[in-house]
N, C-alpha and C positions, 0 to 999 in steps of 0.2 A: 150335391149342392144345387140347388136352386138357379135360372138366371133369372136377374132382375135386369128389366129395363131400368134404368137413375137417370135423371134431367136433371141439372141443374135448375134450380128453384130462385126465380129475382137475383139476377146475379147484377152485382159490381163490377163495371172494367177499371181497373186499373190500369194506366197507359203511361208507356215511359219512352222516348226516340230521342237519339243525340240529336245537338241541334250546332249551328256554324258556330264555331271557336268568335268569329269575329261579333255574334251576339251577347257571347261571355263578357269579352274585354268590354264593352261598351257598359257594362251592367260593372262590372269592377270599377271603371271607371265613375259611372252614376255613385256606388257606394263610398268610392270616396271621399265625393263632395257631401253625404247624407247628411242631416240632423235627426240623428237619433233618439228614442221617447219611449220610455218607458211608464206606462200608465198603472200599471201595479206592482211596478217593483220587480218583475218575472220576466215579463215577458217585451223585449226590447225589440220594437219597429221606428221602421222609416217616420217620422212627424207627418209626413206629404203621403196619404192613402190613395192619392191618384199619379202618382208617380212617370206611371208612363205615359199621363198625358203631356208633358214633355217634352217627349221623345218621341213625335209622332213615328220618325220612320225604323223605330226599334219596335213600338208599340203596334207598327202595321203588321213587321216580322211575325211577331208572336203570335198574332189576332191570324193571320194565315196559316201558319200551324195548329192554331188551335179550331180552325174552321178544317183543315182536312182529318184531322180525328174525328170531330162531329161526324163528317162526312161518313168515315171509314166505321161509324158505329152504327151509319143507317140512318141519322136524322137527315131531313130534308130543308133546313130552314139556315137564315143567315141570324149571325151571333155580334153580341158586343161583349167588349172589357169593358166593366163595372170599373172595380176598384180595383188598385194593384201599390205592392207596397214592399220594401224592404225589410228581409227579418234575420236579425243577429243571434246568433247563439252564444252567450261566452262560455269557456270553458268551466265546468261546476254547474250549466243550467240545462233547465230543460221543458219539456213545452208539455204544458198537461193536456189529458182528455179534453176532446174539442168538438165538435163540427162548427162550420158554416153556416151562417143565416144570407137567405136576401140573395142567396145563388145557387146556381143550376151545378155548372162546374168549378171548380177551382182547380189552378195551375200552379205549380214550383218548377222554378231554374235555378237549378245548381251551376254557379258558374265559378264558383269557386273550386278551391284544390281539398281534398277531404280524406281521411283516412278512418279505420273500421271504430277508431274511438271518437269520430266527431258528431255520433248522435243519430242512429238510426232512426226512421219513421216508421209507425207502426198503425196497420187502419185493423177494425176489430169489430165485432158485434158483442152485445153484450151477454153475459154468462147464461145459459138455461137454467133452468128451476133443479134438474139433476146432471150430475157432472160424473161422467163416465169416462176412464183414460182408454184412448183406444191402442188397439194392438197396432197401430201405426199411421201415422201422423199423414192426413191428404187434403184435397180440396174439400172434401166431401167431412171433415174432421174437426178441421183447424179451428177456433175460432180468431185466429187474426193471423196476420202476416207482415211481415218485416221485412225491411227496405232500406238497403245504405244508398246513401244520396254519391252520385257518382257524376265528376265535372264534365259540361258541355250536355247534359240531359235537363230535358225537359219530361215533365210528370204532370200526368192530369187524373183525376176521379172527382166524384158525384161527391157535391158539396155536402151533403147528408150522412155522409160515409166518418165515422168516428175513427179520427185518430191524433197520436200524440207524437211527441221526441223525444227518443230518449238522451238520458246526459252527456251532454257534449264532454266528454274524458281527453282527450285531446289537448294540447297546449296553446292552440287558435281558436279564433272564432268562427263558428259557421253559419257560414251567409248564404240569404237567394232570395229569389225576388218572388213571390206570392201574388196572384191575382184570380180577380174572379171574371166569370163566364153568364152570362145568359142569354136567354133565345130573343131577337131583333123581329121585329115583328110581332103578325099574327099566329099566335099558338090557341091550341083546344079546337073542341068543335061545341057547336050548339049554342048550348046556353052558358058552357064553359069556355066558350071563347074568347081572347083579352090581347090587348095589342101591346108589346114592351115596346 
């Protein structure tokens, strides 16, 4: 057999870190007061998309965790929260194929309590032109990957990054609080340069 060198080719990070219980409660808390809104009948959010402007010093929490990710991925620049918003799952629903517009990152907090039937997240690429089963399933294989949301985590990936929820089977609802990310400042160079 042959060795090959293999690089990973344009990769995706997916980023997941517990984060303080006492950030949770505070986001349970926010949930309870929410006005709920569903615009097409599926898919049930917070009415209020700026949420954490609010709650400046919940809102500071999160925006420093999600500048030391940046950081820990190698960008060098300061970041703002755009929009940030509550999202309910009821049981019997589920979240279709997605991506993000209008953002660099997007972030979910799970601060709720959740079990293996409350609706995993799944990010994916789309199918090739030919579909080959392989003799075992890897990085180098897949094409998507799945992720049960687990309480006191926070999760981030590249807003571009396609994915969905699967059905919340579970007897409760499954909540977290959704927001997005982008770069403060000046980004590019040349003639691609643009100040956010």
């Amino acid at each position: 057999m042959k060795t090959w060198s293999i690089a990973p080719l344009f990769v995706q990070p997916i980023a997941s870190t517990e984060i303080e219980e006492t950030l949770c409660t505070q986001l349970k808390e926010i949930s309870e007061d929410a006005y709920w809104f569903s615009s097409d009948g599926v898919d049930i959010t917070s009415k209020d998309k700026q949420i954490l402007d609010k709650h400046k010093d919940l809102r500071s929490s999160i925006k420093e965790i999600s500048e030391d990710l940046v950081t820990q991925l190698g960008y060098d620049c300061d970041i703002q929260l755009t929009t940030s918003w509550l999202h309910k799952l009821p049981p019997g629903h589920e979240v279709r194929a997605k991506t993000i517009y209008n953002s660099w990152y997007t972030g979910m907090i799970f601060f709720d309590e959740y079990t293996e039937k409350s609706g995993d997240i799944e990010f994916f690429v789309d199918p090739q032109g030919i579909h080959v089963v392989p003799a075992e399933w890897s990085q180098w294989t897949a094409p998507f990957i799945r992720l049960s949301p687990n309480a006191n985590h926070m999760m981030m990936f590249p807003s571009h990054v396609k994915h969905r929820v699967y059905m919340n089977t579970s007897d409760t609802d499954r909540l977290c609080l959704t927001f997005n990310v982008m770069p403060k400042g000046q980004t590019g160079s040349d003639e691609s340069t643009f100040i956010y």
